[in-house]
C-alpha positions in Angstrom: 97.1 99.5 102.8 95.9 97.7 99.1 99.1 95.5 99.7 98.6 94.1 102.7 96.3 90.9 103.3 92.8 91.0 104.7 93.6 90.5 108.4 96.5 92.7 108.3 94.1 95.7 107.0 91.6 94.8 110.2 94.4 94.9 112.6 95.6 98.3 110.6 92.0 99.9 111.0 91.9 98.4 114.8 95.5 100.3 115.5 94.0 103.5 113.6 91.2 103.8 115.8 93.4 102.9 119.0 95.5 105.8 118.1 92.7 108.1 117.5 91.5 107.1 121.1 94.5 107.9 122.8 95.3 110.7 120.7 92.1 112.1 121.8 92.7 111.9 125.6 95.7 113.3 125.1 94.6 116.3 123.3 91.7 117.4 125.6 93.7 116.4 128.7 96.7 119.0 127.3 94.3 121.7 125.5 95.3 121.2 122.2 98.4 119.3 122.2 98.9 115.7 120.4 100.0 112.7 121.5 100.5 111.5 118.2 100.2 113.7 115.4 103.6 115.0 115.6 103.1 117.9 112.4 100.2 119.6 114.4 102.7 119.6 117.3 105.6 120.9 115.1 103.6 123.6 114.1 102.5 125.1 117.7 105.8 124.5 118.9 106.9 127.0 116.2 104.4 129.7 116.9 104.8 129.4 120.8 108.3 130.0 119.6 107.6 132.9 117.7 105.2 134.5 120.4 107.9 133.8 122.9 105.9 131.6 124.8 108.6 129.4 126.1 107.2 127.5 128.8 104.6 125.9 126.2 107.7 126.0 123.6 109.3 123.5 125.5 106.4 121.1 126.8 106.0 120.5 123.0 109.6 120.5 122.7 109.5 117.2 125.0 106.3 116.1 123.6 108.3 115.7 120.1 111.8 114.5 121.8 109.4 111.9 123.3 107.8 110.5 120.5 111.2 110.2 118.9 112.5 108.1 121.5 109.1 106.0 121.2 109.4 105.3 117.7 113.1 104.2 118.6 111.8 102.0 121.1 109.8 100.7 118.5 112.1 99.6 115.8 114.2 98.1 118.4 111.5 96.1 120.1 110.0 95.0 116.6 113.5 93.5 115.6 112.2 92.7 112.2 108.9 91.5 110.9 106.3 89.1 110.9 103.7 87.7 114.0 106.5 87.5 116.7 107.9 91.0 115.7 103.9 93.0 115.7 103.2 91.1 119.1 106.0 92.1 120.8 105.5 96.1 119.9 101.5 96.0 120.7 102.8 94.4 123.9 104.9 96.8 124.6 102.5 99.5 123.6 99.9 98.1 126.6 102.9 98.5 128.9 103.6 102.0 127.8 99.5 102.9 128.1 98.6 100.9 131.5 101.8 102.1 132.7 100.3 105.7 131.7 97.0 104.8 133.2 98.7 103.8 136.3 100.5 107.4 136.6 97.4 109.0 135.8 95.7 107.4 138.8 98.7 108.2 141.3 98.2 112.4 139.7 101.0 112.2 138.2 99.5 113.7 135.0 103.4 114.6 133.0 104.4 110.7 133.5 101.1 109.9 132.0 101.3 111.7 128.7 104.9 110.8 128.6 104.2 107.2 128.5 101.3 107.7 126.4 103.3 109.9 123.8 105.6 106.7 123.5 102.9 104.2 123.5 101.8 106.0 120.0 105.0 105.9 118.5 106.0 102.5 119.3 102.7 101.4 117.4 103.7 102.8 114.2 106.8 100.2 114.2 103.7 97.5 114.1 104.0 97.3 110.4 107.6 98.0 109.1 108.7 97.0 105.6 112.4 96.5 105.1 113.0 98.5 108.0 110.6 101.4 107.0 107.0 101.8 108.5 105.0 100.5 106.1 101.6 101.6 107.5 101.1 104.7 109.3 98.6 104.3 112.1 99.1 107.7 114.0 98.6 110.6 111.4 96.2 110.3 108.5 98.2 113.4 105.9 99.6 110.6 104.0 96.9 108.4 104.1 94.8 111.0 102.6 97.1 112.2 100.4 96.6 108.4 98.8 92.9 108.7 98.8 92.8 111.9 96.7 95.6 109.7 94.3 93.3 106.8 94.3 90.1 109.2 92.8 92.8 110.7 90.4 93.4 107.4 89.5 89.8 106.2 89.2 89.0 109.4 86.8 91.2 108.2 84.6 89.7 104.7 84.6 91.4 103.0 87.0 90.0 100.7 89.8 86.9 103.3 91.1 87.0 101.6 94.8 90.5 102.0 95.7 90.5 104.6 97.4 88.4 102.6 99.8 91.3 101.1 101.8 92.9 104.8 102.9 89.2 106.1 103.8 88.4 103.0 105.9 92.0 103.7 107.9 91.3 107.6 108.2 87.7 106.6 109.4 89.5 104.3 112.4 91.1 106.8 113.6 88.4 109.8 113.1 86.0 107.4 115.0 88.7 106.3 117.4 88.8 109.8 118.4 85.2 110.1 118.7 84.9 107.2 121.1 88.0 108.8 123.1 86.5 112.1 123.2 83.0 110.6 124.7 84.9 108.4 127.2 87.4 110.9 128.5 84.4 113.1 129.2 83.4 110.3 131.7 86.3 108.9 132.7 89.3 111.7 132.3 92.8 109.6 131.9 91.3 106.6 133.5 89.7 106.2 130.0 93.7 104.9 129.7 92.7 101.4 130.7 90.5 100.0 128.0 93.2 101.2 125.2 95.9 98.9 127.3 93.2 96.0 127.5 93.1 96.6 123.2 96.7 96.7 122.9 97.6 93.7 124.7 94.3 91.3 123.3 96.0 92.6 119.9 99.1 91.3 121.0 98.1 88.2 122.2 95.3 87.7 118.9 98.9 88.5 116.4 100.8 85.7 118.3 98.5 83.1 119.1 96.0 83.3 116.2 98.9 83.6 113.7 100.3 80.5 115.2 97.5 78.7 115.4 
């Protein structure tokens, strides 16, 4: 986050708080089961393992083989990096959630959380760095992990408001979630719509503003 320019950070808190949103329909629409965060996910597929609770074992199971696909999709549809590259994977991200919104209308709730498992690992290809992500939008561990560095470092003199960039990206996606939660209680999946609207405005503002 410290490295990358000042737009680039508002388009990173923007996809944080995006993620959050979907993240958050996701979970209350499965009952505990992410979207995004893939660790929580690894975690209950393990002890649906363990209680031999196979059915939910292999939901997750797809869940995960999902989001690995996704994040495939991704990298492929990115292609490198720059404007052109981060347009065409938030475009493709507004497919993959209208797309979800779409199956959610026809009650076709699995093809829904499908699409919108993909849709949150395709955005993490947003901002790659020689071929690695460089930012991630969907899970704040490492993000946080940084903050608590950042204080370290600022006890030991360093710069005392750097951690500031890693809390402002956590803080997207915690009030992303917030927002998602409050909608979904209105809406249910149709909350899906307004997080394709996002995606594709951010796709058109990364192609067209960066040209302009």
């Amino acid at each position: 986050m410290r490295s990358l320019t000042a737009p680039d950070r508002w388009l990173a808190l923007l996809l944080a708080a995006l993620a959050g949103y979907v993240d958050s329909l996701g979970f209350l629409h499965l009952g505990g089961v992410f979207v995004s965060f893939m660790s929580g996910n690894s975690t209950r597929l393990a002890v649906s393992l363990a209680e031999g609770r196979w059915q939910a074992a292999g939901a997750v199971a797809g869940v995960l083989a999902l989001f690995v696909l996704g994040a495939m999709l991704g990298a492929l549809v990115a292609g490198g990096e720059g404007a052109r590259s981060r347009s065409r994977v938030l475009a493709v991200e507004a497919f993959l959630l209208a797309g979800a919104a779409v199956a959610a209308g026809a009650g076709i709730a699995p093809v829904a959380i499908g699409l919108m498992v993909m849709a949150m690992a395709v955005e993490n290809s947003v901002f790659l760095r020689d071929g690695e992500v460089g930012v991630s939008l969907t899970y704040m561990t490492g993000t946080l992990v940084k903050t608590g560095h950042a204080l370290a470092a600022a006890v030991r003199g360093g710069d005392p408001w750097a951690f500031r960039p890693y809390m402002a990206l956590w803080a997207g996606l915690a009030g992303g979630a917030l927002l998602g939660a409050v909608v979904y209680g209105r809406l249910g999946l149709d909350a899906l719509w307004p997080a394709a609207a996002v995606a594709m405005g951010l796709a058109l503002g990364v192609r067209f503003i960066r040209a302009a």
